[in-house]
C-alpha distance (Angstrom), angle and dihedral (degrees) to the residues before:
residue distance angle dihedral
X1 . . .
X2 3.94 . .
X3 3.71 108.8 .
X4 3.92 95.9 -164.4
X5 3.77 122.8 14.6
X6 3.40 132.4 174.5
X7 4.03 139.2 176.0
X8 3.55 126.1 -165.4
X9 3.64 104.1 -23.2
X10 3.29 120.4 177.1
X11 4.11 131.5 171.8
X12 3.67 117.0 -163.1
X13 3.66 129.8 -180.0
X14 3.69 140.4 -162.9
X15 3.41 132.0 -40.7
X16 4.16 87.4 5.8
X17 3.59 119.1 -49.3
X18 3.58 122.3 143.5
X19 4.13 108.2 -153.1
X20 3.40 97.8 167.8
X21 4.14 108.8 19.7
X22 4.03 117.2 -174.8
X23 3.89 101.6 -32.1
X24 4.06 124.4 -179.3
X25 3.48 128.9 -153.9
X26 3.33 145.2 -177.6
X27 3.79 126.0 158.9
X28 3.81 127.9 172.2
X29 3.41 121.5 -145.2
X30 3.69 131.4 -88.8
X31 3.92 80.3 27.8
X32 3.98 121.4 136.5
X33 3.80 100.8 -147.6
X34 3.62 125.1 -168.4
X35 3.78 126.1 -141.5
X36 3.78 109.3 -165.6
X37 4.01 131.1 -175.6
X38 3.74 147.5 109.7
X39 3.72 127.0 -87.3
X40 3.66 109.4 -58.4
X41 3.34 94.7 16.3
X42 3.78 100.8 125.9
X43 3.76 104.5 -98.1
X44 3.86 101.7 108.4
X45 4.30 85.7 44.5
X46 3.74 90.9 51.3
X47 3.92 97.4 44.8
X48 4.42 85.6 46.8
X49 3.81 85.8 58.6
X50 3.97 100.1 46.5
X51 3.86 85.3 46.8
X52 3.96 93.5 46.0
X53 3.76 97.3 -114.8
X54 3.55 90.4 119.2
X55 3.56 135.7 32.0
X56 3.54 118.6 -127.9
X57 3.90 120.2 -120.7
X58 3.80 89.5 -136.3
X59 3.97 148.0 -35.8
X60 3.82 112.9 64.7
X61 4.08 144.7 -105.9
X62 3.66 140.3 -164.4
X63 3.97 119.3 -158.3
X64 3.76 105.8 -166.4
X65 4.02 96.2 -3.5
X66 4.01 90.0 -52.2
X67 3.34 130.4 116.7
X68 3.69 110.8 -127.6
X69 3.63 97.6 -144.5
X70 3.91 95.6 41.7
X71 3.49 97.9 40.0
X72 3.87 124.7 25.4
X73 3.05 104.8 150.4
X74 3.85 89.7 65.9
X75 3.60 97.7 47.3
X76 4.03 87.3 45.8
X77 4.22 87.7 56.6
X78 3.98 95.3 41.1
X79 3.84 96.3 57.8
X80 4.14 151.1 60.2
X81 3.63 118.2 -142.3
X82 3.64 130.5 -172.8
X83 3.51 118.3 -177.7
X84 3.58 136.2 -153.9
X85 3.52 95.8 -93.8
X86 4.00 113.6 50.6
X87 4.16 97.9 -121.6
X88 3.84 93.2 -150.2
X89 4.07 125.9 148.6
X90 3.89 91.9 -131.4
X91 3.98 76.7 -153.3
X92 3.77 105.5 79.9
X93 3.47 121.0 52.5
X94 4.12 126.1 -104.7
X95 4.09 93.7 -94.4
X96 4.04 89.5 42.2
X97 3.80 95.3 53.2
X98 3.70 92.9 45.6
X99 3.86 89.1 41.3
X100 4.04 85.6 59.2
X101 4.16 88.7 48.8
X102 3.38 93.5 58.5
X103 3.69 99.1 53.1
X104 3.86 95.1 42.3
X105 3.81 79.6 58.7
X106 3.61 89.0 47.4
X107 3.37 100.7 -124.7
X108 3.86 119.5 -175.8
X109 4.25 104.4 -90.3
X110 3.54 86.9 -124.6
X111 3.69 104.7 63.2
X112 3.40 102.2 34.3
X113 3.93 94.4 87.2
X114 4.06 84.6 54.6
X115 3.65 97.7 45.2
X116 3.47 94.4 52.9
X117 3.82 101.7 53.6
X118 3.35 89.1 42.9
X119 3.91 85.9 58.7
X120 3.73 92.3 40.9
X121 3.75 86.0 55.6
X122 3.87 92.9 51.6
X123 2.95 101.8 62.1
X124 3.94 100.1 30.4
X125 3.53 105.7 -109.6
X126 3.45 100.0 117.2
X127 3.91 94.3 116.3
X128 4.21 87.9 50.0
X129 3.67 98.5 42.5
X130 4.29 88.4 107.3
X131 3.71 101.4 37.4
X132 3.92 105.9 95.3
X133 3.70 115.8 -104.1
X134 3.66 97.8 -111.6
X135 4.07 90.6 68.7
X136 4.21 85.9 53.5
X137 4.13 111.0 110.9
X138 3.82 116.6 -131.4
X139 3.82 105.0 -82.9
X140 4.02 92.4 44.8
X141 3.56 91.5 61.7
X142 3.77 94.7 51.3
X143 3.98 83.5 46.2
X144 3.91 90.9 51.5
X145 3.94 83.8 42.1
X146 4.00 88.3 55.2
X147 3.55 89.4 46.7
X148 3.74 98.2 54.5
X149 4.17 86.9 48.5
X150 3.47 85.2 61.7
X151 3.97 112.9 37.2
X152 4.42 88.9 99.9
X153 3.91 91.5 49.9
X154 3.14 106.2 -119.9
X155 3.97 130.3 178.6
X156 3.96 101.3 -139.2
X157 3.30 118.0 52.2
X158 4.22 115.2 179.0
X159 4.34 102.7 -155.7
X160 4.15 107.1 -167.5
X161 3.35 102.9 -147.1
X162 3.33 103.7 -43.8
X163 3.72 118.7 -178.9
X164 3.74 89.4 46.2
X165 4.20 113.0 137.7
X166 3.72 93.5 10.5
X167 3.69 135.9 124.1
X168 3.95 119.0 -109.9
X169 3.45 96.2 -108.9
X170 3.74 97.4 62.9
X171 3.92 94.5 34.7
X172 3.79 82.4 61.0
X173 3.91 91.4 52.7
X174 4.02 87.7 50.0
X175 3.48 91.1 59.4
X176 3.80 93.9 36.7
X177 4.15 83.1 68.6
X178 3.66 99.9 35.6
X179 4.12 90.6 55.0
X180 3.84 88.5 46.7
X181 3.51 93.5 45.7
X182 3.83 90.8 44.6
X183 4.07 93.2 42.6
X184 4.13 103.8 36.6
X185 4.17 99.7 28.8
X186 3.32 97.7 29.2
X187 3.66 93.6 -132.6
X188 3.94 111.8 165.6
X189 3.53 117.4 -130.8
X190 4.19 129.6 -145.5
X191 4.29 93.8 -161.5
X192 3.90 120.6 -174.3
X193 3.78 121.0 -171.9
X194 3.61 137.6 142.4
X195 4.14 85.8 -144.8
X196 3.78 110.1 96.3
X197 3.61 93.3 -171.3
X198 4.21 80.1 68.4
X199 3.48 91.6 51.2
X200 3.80 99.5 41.2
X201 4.19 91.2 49.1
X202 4.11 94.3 33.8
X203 3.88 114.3 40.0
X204 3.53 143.0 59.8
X205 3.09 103.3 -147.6
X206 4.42 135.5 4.1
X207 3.52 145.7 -151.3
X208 3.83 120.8 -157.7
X209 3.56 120.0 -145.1
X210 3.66 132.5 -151.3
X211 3.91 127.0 161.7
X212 3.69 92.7 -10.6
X213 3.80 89.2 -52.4
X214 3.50 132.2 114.0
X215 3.77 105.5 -134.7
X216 3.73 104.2 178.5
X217 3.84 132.4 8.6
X218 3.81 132.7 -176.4
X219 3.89 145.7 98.6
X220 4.17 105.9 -54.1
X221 4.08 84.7 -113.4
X222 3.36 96.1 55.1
X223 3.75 102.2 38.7
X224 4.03 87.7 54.4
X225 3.62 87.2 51.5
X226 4.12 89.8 54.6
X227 3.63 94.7 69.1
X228 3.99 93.8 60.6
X229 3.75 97.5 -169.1
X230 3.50 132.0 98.8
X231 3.83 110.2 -119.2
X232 4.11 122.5 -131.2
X233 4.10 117.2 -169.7
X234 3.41 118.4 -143.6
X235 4.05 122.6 -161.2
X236 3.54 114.1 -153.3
X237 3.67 116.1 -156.0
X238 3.96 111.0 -138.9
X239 3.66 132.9 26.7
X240 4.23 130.9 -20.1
X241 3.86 85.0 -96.6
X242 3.66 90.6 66.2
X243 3.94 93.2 51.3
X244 3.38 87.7 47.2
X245 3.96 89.0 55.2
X246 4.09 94.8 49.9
X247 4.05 87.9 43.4
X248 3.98 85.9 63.8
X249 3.81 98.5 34.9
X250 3.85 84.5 52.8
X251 3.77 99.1 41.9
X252 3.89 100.0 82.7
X253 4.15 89.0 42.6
X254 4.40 109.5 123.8
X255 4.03 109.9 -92.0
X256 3.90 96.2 22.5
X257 3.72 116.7 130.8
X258 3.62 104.8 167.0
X259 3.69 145.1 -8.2
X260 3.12 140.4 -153.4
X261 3.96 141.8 -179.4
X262 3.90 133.0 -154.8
X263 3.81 112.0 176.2
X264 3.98 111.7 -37.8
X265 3.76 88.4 -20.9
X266 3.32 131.5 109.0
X267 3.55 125.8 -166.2
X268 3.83 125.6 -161.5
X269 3.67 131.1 -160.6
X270 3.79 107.7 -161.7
X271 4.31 137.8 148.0
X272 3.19 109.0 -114.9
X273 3.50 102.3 15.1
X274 3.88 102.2 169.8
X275 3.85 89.0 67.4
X276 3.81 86.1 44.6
X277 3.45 110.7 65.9
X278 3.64 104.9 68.5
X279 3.24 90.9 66.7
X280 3.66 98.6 37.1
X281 4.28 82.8 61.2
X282 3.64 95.1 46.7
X283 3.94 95.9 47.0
X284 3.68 92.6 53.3
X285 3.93 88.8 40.3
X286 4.18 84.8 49.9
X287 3.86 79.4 56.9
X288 3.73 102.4 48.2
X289 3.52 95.6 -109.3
X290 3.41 118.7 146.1
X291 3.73 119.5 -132.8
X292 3.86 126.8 -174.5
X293 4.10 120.9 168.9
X294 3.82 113.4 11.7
X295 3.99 117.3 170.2
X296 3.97 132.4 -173.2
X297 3.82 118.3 -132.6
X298 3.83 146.2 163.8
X299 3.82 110.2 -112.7
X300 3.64 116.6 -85.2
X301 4.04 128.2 -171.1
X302 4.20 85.5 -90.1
X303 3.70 90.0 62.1
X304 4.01 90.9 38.1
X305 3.99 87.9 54.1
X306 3.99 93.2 36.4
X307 3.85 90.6 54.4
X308 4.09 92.4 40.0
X309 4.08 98.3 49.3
X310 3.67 102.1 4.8
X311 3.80 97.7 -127.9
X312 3.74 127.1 101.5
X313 3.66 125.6 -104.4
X314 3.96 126.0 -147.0
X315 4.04 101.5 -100.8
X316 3.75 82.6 -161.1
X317 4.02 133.2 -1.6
X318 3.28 127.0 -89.2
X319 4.14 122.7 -119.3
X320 3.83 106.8 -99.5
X321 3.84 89.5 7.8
X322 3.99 100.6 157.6
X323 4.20 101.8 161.2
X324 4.11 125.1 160.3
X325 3.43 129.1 -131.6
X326 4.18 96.9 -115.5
X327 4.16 87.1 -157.8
């Protein structure tokens, strides 16, 4: 059974912008699926949609066999969302907040105690769970935020970027209790990031967005596999204009397929790229271009969203990193 599905859903808004323009979907359950793209991409329209938020302009979806236009209501009780933004009352303590979950989800008065230590212990804040909120650091509150998606139980959870702005050792415990989730309750998971290092170690299979399309889908193996060249990166010293220069002098070279240039870098996908880039440095040096670093590798899920959208992707977030999705 699919648990989300969607067919040609689009989201425009006034005068003529299309967020979200045609997307497909469909996600099996007990998945982990990865929704990748750049600010404004689409991701954080998309996810509003499944979760009801929004009302798609037109096509359809089901979230857990319901329609989300016909019946809300059901989609609303059959999921965990955590937004982008933790929506915590830094007033009430950790147990208190969850504690008030659990009865808006009317959850029988006897198991609520139970549930929510056994949440508390999930995702280690057992020794927090009195202090108030407001004295929680970053990554607890996304942890307490996790823990109130999933006081009711239930088997799709949608996270909206959620490791964004925090510190490596507390993105690792996100994804610590997303994989178990994923691997021992076989909870499926609707992930958005702009990290591909997230999406590489986390899900089983991705979609990359880019203007409210999805340009490429597939598990991360197979969609590095699909670009079948190897890929050499060429540093241009001096301005974009130069880059742009060696992208064209290198365009027509044997074994390239594409190219592609962000800032003074150039980036090369080519077979056999190992007995390539000799020549690669001594055209552009023919041409009095003036090349510092280059470096050989196999294609990774940068290159495979570079050569899909052409924009970079954050490989891995940034320290205090605390962006909005602008669609």
């Amino acid at each position: 059974m699919l648990a989300i599905f969607a067919e040609k859903v689009e989201k425009r808004f006034p005068p003529d912008i299309r967020a979200v323009d045609g997307v497909d979907l469909a996600i099996e359950e007990g998945a982990l699926f990865g929704y990748l793209g750049v600010n404004g991409s689409g991701k954080t329209t998309t996810i509003r949609m499944l979760t009801t938020l929004l009302r798609p302009t037109s096509g359809r979806a089901e979230v857990a066999g319901f329609d989300v236009l016909r019946h809300p209501n059901e989609v609303r009780r059959s999921i965990g969302v955590a937004l982008q933004e933790a929506a915590l009352d830094d007033l009430q303590t950790g147990r208190e907040l969850l504690h008030l979950q659990a009865h808006l989800y009317e959850l029988p008065a006897g198991s609520v105690k139970q549930r929510v230590a056994e949440l508390l212990r999930l995702v280690d804040l057992e020794d927090a769970a009195d202090r108030p909120v407001r004295t929680y650091s970053g990554g607890m509150k996304r942890r307490l935020d996790l823990a109130a998606a999933l006081v009711h139980g239930p088997k799709i959870v949608f996270l909206d970027e959620p490791t964004t702005g925090l510190d490596p050792i507390s993105r690792e415990a996100i994804w610590r209790y997303v994989r178990a989730l994923n691997k021992e309750d076989g909870v499926t998971f609707f992930l958005t990031t702009q990290y591909l290092e997230e999406a590489d170690r986390l899900a089983d299979e991705v979609a990359i967005m880019d203007a409210g399309r999805i340009v490429a889908q597939g598990s991360p193996a197979d969609l590095k596999t699909s670009i079948g060249t190897d890929v050499v990166t060429v540093h241009v010293e001096g301005d974009h204009g130069q880059a742009k220069r060696a992208a064209e002098l290198v365009r027509g070279f044997a074994g390239v397929e594409d190219v592609r240039t962000l800032d003074n870098t150039v980036v090369i996908y080519i077979r056999e790229g190992s007995a390539a880039i000799a020549r690669i440095v001594l055209l552009l040096n023919e041409a009095s271009v003036s090349v510092g670093e280059v470096s050989l590798a196999r294609p990774t899920l940068d290159d495979v969203f570079i050569r899909t959208t052409g924009h970079q992707l954050a490989s891995q977030p940034e320290e205090g990193l605390t962006p909005t999705e602008g669609r």
